[in-house]
C-alpha positions in Angstrom: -0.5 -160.6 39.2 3.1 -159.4 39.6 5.0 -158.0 36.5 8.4 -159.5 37.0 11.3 -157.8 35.3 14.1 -160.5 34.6 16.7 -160.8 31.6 15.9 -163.8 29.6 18.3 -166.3 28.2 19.3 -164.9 24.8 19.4 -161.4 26.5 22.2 -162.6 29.2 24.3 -164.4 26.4 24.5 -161.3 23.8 25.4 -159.2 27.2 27.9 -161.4 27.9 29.3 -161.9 24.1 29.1 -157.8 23.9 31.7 -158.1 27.2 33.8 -160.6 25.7 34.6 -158.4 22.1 35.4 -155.4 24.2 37.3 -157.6 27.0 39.5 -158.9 24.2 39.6 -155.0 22.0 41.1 -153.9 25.1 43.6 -156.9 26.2 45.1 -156.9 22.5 46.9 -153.9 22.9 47.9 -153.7 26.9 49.6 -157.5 25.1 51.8 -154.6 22.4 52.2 -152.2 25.1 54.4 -154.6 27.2 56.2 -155.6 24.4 57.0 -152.3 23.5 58.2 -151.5 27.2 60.3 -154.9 26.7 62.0 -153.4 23.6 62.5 -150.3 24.9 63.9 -151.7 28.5 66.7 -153.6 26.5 67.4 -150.1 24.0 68.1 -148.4 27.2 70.3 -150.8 29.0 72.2 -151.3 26.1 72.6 -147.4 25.6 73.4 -147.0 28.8 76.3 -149.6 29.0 77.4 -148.1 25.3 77.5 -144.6 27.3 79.8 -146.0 30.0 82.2 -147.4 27.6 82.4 -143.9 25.7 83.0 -142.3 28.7 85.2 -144.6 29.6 87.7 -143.7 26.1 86.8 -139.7 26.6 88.4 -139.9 30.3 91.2 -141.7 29.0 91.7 -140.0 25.6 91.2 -136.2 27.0 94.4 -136.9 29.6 97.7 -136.5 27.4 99.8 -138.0 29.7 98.3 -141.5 29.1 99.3 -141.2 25.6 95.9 -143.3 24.9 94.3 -140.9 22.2 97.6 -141.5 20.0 97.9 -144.9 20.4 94.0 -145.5 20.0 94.3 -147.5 22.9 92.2 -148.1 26.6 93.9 -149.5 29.6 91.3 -151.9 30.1 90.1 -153.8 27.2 87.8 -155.9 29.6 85.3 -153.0 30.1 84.1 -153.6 26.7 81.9 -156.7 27.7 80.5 -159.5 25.4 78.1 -158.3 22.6 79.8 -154.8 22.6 81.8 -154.1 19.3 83.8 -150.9 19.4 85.2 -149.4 16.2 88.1 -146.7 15.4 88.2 -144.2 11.9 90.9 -141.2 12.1 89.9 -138.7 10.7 91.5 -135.4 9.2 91.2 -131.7 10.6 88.0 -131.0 8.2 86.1 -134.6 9.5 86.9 -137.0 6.8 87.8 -140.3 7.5 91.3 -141.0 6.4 91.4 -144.7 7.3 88.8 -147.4 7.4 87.6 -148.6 11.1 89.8 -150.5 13.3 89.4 -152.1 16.3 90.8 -150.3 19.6 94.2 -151.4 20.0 96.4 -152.6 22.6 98.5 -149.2 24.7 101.3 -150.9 23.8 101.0 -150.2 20.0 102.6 -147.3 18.3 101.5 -143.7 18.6 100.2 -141.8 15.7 99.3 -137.8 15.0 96.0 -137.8 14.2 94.4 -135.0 15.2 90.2 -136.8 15.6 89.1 -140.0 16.2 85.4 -140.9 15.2 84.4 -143.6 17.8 81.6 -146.5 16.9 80.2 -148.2 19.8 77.2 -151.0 19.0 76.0 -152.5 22.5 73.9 -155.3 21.7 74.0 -156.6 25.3 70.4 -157.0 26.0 68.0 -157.5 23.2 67.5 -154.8 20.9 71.1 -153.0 19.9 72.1 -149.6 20.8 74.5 -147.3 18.3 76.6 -144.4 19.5 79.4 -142.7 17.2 81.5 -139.9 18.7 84.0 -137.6 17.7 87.0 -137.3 19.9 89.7 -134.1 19.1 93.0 -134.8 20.1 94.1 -133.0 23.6 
């Protein structure tokens, strides 16, 4: 008589319940992971279109001849796209804010003789908001 070696019934149904737990222990978290690079996809876009709009005011600010940095102004509003707030303090020669935020104005507005500018960009674009403050010394 031959010995035959087989798996029986109960045997095949623990190996496959024993595949199944560590199936799902390892699906679980690949499920977080994604969502985390989701999350962190949207921080960057967002940071990145915040960056852009604060080089955007440096560029203009840093040239005197535009007179932009007095008059807390840009020359194209329509950079700053929807879900991008942008906010103005002054501030005096020792860093304290001397006025509460404003909004950036229009070039047209009068100039002032402020000598830093604390800029507060919030990009909420894409999901999950980005923040950027900068301080901007008169040219």
């Amino acid at each position: 008589m031959k010995s035959q070696q087989a798996f029986t019934l109960i045997e095949a149904l623990i190996a496959t319940v024993i595949l199944a737990v560590l199936i799902g222990a390892l699906v679980g978290p690949l499920g977080g992971l994604f969502k985390m690079t989701r999350s962190n996809q949207q921080l960057l876009e967002n940071t990145t279109v915040a960056q852009k709009i604060a080089e955007q005011i440096v560029r203009e600010w840093q040239d005197p001849s535009s007179g932009a940095f007095a008059k807390s102004c840009i020359s194209n509003p329509a950079i700053i796209p929807t879900g991008v707030t942008v906010t103005v303090t002054d501030l005096s020669e020792n860093a304290t804010p001397v006025s509460s935020p404003y909004s950036l104005r229009s070039c047209t507005g009068p100039a002032d003789n402020i000598p830093i500018k604390r800029v507060h960009i919030i990009a909420a674009v894409h999901g999950k908001p980005a923040d950027l403050t900068l301080d901007i010394a008169k040219p």
